[in-house]
C-alpha positions as CSV (number, residue, x, y, z in Angstrom):
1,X,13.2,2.2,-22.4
2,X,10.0,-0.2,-21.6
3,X,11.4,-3.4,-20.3
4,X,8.4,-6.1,-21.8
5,X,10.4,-8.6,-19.4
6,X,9.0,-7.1,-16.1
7,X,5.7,-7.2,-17.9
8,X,6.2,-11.0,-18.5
9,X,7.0,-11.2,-15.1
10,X,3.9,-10.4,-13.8
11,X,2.0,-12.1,-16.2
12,X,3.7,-15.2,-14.4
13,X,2.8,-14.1,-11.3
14,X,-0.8,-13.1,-12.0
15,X,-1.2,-16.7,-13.1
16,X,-3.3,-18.0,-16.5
17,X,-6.3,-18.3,-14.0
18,X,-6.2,-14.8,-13.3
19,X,-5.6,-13.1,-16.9
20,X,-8.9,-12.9,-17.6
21,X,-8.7,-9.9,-14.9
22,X,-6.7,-7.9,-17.1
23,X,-8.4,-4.6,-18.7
24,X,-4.9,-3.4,-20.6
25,X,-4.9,0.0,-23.0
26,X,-2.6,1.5,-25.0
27,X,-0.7,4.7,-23.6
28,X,1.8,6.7,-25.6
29,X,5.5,6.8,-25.2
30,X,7.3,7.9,-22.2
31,X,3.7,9.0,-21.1
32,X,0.7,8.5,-19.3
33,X,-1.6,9.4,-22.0
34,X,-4.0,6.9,-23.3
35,X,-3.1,6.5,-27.2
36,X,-6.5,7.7,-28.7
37,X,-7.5,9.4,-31.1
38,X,-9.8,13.0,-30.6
39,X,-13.0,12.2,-29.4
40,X,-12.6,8.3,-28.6
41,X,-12.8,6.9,-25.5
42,X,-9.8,5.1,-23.9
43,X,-12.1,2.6,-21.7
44,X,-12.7,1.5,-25.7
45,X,-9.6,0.5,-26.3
46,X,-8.9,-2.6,-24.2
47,X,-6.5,-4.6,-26.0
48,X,-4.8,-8.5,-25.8
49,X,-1.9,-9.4,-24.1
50,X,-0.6,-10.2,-27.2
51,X,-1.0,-6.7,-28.0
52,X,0.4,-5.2,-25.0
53,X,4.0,-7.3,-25.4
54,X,4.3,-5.7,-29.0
55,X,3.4,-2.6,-27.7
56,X,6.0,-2.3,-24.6
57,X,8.5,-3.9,-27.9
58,X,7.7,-0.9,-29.3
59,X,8.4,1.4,-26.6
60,X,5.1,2.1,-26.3
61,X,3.5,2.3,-22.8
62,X,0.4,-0.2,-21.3
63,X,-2.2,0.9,-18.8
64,X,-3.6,-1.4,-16.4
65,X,-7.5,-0.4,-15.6
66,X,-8.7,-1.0,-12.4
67,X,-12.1,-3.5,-12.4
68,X,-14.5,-4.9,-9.8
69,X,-13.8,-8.5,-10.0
70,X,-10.5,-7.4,-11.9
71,X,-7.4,-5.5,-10.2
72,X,-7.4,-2.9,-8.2
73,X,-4.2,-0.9,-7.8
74,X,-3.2,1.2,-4.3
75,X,-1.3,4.7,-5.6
76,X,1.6,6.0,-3.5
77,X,3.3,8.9,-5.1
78,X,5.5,9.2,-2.1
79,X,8.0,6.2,-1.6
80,X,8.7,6.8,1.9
81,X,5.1,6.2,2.7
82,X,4.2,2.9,3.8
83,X,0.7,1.7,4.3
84,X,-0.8,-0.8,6.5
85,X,-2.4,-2.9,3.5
86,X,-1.6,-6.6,2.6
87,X,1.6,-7.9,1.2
88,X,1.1,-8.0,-2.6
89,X,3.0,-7.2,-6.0
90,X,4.4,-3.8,-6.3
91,X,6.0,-1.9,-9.0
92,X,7.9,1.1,-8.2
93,X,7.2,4.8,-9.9
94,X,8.4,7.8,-10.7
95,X,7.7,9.2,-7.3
96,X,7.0,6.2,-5.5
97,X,5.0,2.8,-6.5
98,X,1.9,0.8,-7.0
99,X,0.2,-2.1,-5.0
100,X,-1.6,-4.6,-7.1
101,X,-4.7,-6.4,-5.7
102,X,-7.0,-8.6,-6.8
103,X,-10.3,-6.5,-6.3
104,X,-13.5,-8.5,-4.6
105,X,-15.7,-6.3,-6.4
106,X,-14.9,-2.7,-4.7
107,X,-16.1,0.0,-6.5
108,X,-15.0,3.0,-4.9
109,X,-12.4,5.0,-6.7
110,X,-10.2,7.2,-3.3
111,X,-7.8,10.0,-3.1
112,X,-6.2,10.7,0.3
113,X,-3.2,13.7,0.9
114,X,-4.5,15.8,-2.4
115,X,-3.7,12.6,-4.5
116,X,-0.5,11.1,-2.6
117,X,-2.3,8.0,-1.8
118,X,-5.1,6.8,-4.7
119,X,-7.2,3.8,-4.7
120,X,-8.3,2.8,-8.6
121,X,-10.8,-0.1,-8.3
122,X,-13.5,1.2,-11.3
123,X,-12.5,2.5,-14.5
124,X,-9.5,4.4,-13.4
125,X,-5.7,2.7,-14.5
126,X,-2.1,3.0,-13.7
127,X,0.8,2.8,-15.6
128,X,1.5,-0.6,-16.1
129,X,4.2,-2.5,-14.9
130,X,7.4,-2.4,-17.6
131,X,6.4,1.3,-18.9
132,X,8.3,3.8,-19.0
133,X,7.7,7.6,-17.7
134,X,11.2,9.3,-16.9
135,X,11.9,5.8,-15.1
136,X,10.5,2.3,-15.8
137,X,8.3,0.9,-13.4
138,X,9.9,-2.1,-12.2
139,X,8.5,-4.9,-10.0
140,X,9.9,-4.4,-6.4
141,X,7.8,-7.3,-4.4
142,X,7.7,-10.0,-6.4
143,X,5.3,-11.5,-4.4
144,X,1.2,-13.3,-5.5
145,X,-1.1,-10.5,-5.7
146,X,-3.7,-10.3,-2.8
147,X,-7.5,-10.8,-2.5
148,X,-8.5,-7.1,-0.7
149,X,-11.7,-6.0,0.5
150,X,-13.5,-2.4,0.9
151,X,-13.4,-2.7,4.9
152,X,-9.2,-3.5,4.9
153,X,-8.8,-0.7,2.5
154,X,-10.9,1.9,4.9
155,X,-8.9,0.2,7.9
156,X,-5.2,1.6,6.6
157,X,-7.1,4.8,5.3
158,X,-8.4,5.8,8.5
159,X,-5.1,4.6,10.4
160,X,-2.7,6.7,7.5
161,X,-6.0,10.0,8.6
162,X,-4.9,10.0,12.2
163,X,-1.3,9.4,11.6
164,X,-1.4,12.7,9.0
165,X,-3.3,14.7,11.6
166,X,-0.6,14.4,14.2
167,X,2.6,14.8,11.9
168,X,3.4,15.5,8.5
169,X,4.4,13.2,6.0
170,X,5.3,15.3,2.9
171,X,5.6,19.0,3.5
172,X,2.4,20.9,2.0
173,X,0.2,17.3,2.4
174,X,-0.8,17.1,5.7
175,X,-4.7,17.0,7.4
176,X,-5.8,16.0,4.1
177,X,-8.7,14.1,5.1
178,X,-10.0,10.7,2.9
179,X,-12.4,11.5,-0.1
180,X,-15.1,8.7,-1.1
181,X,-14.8,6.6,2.1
């Protein structure tokens, strides 16, 4: 079941100043796919926060789209996996959890380990916090979201390279090398 109240959460968090940040589409129940119909576009569907709340009411799922000067969200689909990135807000997943920036204007979508670690800074979105996909993604660091830069992003991407060249992490995901750095 969606849980709006973790979304409200992080609306409080996030801060008034900062809602104009927020690129938020509709995405179906208990899934991850955009709710469009054939042939329209889901980066055409950006909807109100208003909109959103009646929607996670409805069991209905919110995606968060990542933005230069917007959010940018840091992918982990393997909880045990920590990264050397800022302290922010993070919601946990199905298979592990998000990190939510505030993006400085990075462009760069990445995929490191075959997709274990993603960065989605431009026109690429996560689940959004409160969904529900087999679990509901709950906020597990409360804490203010952080400014991040390209160069701090590369810094824990090229640390988490050499650490996955000398052991594995998950089996089958090792000396995976960074994609778009």
């Amino acid at each position: 079941m969606t849980d709006v109240n973790q979304f409200l959460q992080f609306l409080k968090i996030l801060g008034k100043e900062n809602w104009y940040r927020l690129y938020i589409i509709p995405i179906r129940k208990r899934d991850k796919t955009p709710l469009v119909r054939k042939g329209e576009s889901w980066l055409d569907k950006r909807i109100h926060l208003k909109e959103a709340v009646e929607l996670l009411n409805k069991g209905y799922n919110i995606g968060l789209v990542g933005k230069p000067k917007g959010l940018l969200f840091v992918d982990v689909d393997n909880a045990n996996l920590k990264l050397d990135l800022p302290e922010t807000f993070t919601v946990s997943t199905n298979k592990g959890y998000h990190m939510y920036y505030l993006n400085t204007g990075i462009r760069n979508n990445l995929s490191v380990m075959k997709g274990i670690v993603s960065v989605r800074a431009y026109n690429q979105y996560v689940v959004g916090v409160g969904s529900t996909v087999y679990k509901t993604y709950k906020i597990v660091n409360p804490a203010p979201l952080s400014e991040i830069d390209f160069e701090t992003i590369r810094g824990a991407l090229d640390v988490l390279n050499r650490e996955v060249s000398r052991k594995e992490i998950s089996k089958g995901y090792a000396k995976q090398k960074v994609h778009g750095l």
